[in-house]
C-alpha positions in Angstrom: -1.5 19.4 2.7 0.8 16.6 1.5 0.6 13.1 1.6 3.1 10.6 1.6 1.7 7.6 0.3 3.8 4.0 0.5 2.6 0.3 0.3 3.8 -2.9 -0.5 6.2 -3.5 2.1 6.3 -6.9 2.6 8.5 -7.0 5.6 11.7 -5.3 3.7 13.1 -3.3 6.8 15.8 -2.7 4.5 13.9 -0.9 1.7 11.3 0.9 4.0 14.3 2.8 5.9 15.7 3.7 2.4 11.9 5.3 1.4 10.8 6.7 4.9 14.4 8.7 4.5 13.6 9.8 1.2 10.0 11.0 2.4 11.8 13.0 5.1 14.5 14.3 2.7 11.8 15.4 0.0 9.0 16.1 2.1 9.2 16.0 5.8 6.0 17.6 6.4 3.7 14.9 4.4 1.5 12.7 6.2 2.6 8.9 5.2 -0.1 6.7 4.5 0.2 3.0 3.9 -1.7 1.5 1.1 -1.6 -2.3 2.7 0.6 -5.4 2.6 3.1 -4.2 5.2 4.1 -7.5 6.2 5.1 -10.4 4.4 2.4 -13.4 4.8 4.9 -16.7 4.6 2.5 -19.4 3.6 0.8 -19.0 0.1 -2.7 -18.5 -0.5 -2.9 -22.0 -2.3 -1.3 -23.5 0.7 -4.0 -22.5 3.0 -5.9 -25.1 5.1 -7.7 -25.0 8.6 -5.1 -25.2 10.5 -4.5 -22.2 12.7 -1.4 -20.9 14.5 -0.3 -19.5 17.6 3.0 -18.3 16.8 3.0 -15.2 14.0 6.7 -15.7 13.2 5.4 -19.4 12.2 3.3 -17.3 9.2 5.0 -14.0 8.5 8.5 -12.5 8.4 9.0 -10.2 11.5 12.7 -8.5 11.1 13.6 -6.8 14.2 12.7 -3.7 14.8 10.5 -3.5 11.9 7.4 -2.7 13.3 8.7 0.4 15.4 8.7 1.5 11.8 5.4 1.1 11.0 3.8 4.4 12.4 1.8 5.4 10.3 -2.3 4.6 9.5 -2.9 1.9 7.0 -5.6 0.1 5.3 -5.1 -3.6 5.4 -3.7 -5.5 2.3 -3.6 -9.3 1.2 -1.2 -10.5 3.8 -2.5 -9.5 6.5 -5.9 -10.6 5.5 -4.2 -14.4 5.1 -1.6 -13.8 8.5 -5.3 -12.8 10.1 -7.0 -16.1 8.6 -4.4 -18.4 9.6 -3.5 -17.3 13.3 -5.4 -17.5 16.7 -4.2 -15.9 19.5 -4.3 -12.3 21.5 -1.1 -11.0 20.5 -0.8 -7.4 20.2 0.5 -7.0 16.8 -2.0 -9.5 15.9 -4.8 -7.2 17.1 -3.0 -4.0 15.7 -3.5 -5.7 12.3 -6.9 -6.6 13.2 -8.0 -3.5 13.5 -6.4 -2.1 10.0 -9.4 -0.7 8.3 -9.9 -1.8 4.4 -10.4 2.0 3.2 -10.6 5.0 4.5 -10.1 8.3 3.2 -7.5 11.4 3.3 -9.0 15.1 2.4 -10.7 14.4 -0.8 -8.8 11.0 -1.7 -9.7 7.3 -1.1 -7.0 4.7 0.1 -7.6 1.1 -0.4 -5.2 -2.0 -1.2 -6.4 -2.8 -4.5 -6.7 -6.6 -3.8 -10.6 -6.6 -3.7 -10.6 -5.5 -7.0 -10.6 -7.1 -10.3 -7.2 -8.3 -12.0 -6.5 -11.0 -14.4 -4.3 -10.8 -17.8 -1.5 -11.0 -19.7 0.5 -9.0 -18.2 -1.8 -9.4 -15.1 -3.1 -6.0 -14.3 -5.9 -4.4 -12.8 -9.2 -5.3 -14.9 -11.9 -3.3 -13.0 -12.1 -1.2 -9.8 -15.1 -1.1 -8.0 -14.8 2.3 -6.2 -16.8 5.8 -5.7 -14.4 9.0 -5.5 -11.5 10.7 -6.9 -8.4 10.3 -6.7 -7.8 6.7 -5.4 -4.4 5.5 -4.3 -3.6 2.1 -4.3 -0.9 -0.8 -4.7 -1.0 -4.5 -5.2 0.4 -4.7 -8.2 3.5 -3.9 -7.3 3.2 -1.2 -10.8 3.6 2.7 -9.7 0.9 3.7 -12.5 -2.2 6.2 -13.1 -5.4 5.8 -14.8 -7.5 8.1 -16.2 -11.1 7.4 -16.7 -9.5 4.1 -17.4 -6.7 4.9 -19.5 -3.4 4.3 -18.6 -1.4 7.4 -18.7 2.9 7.3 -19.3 4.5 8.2 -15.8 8.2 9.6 -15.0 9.4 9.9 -11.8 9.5 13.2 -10.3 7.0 15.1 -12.2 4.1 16.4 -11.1 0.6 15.5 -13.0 -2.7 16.3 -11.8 -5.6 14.4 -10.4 -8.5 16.3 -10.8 -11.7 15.6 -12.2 -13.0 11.7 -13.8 -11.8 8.3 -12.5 -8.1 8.6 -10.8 -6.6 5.8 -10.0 -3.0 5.9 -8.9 -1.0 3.4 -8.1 1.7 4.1 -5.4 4.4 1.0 -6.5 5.5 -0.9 -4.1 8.6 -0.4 -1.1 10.1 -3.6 -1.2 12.2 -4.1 -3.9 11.2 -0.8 -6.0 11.5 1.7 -2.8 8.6 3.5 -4.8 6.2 5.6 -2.7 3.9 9.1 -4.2 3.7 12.6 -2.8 0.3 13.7 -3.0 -0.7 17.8 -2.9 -4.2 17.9 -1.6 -4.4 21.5 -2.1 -3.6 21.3 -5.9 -4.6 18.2 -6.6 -1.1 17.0 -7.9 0.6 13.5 -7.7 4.5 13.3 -7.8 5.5 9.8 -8.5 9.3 9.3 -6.6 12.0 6.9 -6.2 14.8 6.2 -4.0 
């Protein structure tokens, strides 16, 4: 079974209609899979107090007909944990991302964000991952990237490389500004790292 897998959004309608296109030209039977941070959160983490809002356009970026696009299952990321923690109110989309689990799995794979994890650096990168299984997809970073047992492995775009066996991490990239996304082979346990 295939797997699209695609994160990192951030409210670029733009960009996610250029990789949902690709996914369909490449691999129109894959299950897409979002890896968190669909939506843009407009009000930084250091600018957070306790006030709460009642409007979500007054904390995220909305473009029309952006969320028609979203229909796919995701785990939640970083902006919608802060759009979540800033707003009060019972608006549907509000619930929809309320209800965004923060794993959850896909035939032998894990999805999670990759914001609960450890990162720090120069260049800032992930510094520890505190997660069972293999292979895990995530984003954050922003990086399309694997990891083996640790060690960062050189990536192209369209090849194939496996995931089988140790620690896998792989990091999807991110939509908005990249249009990044991976095709992931269940069956062989491959990744294909792509670009638009």
């Amino acid at each position: 079974m295939y797997y699209a897998l695609l994160g990192d959004i951030h409210s670029s309608k733009e960009d996610l209609e250029k990789v949902l296109t690709d996914i369909t030209e490449k691999s129109p039977e894959a299950i897409r899979v979002g890896t968190g941070d669909l939506f843009e959160c407009t009000i930084s983490k250091r600018d957070i107090t306790d006030k709460k809002f009642t409007k979500l356009e007054d904390v995220m970026i909305i473009p029309e007909g952006f969320t028609e696009l979203l229909s796919f299952p995701s785990v939640s990321g970083n902006q919608e944990d802060r759009i979540l923690m800033l707003t009060e109110m019972g608006d549907p989309l509000r619930e929809k991302l309320a209800t965004l689990p923060e794993t959850f799995e896909i035939a032998d794979a894990k999805v999670v964000h990759g914001h609960q994890w450890e990162w720090g650096g120069q260049p800032w990168s992930l510094v520890r991952a505190e997660e069972h299984g293999s292979p895990i997809f995530y984003g954050h970073s922003h990086t399309s990237g694997l990891l083996l047992n640790g060690t960062r492995q050189q990536i192209e775009f369209g090849v194939s490389y496996d995931v089988i066996g140790g620690k896998v991490l792989v990091n999807v990239g991110a939509v908005k500004d990249d249009c990044e996304w991976v095709l992931y082979d269940s069956v062989k346990n491959t990744v294909i790292f792509m670009k638009v």
